[in-house]
C-alpha positions, 0 to 999 in steps of 0.5 A: 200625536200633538201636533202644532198647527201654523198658518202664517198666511191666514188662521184656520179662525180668521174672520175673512173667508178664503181658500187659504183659510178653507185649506188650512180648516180641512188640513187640521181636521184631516190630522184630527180624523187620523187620530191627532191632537191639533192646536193651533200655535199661533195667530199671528198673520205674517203676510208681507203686502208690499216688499217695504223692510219697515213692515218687514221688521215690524212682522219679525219683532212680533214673530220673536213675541210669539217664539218667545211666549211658545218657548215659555209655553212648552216649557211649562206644558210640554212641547208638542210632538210635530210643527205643521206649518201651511203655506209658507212663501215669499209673502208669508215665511213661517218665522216661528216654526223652524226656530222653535222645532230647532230649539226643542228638537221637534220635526218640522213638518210644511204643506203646500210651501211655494217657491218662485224663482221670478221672487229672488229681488230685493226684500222678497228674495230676503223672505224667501230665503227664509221659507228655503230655509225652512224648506231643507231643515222640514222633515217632510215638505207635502204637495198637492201637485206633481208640478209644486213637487217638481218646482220645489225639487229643481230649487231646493234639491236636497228637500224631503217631498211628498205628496197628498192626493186631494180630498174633501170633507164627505160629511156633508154628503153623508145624507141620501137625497130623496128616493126618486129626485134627480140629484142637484148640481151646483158649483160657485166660483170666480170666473175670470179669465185664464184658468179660472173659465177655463175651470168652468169649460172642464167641467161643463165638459166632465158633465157631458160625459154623465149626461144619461143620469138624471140631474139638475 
């Protein structure tokens, strides 16, 4: 299948490092590993700082661009077979997809798509009644949480759901460590309070429990 591939967000090719960009580089080659065509649609950040209706605007005009240059785009190539936008929210709606996938009768596909009740004020709950929109026209809305799942239906009951169980890319690993050396163990993160030490807790804990294997 082509599919088209979209993260308002943050590229797949942007040059900051995230996990929003780490996310969106694993999905399209989890897509290239069962068998798709992925390209990437578009470039544009649609990422909305500050609730202002001037960048607001500003950010809708150069999505009208980018519409307008797919539809020649697909005219002249072809249109691809599926839209798959990740992670389209209050800050960053997907303002090109559904438009597109509407026009050119092409199913509409979201992964990790957010909604935030606490958000319906203002400019934000403007841009959010976009992704709610995009949310009930996707064929399939993909969640990688059974508590994302359950946020998205008591806000949008009618939204087609599923969910993705999480993975990793296991090339890296494919390589054996020498016979006799204990494996080595090491993981980088941010630890600030909340959730984030509390990561750290839990798999201090998790390590506890595979104390009697030889590792570092």
């Amino acid at each position: 299948m082509r599919i088209a591939f979209y993260a308002p967000l943050k590229s797949p090719n942007h040059p900051v490092v995230s996990g929003d960009r780490q996310m969106a580089r694993m999905l399209v080659k989890a897509l290239e590993h069962g068998g798709h065509s992925v390209e990437l649609a578009s470039e544009l950040r649609f990422y909305l700082r500050q609730p202002e209706s001037k960048s607001f605007d500003a950010l809708k005009i150069e999505a009208r661009e980018e519409a307008a240059r797919l539809t020649k785009l697909w005219h002249r190539d072809g249109k691809p077979d599926l839209w798959f936008s990740y992670h389209p929210y209050y800050k960053a709606p997907d303002l090109i997809g559904p438009e597109l996938a509407s026009a050119f009768a092409v199913p509409y596909v979201t992964a990790e798509a957010s909604y935030s009740g606490r958000r319906n004020a203002g400019l934000w709950a403007d841009s959010q009644a976009l992704v709610v929109r995009a949310i009930e026209q996707a064929a399939l809305n993909i969640c990688f949480t059974q508590r994302d799942r359950q946020g998205l239906a008591d806000a949008i009951p009618d939204a087609a759901l599923g969910i993705l169980s999480p993975f990793i890319d296991t090339s890296a690993f494919r390589e054996k460590p020498a016979r006799g050396c204990p494996t080595r163990l090491v993981t980088v993160a941010m630890m600030r309070p909340g959730d984030k030490v509390e990561s750290y807790r839990m798999l201090a804990q998790a390590l506890g429990s595979i104390g009697h294997l030889p590792w570092t």
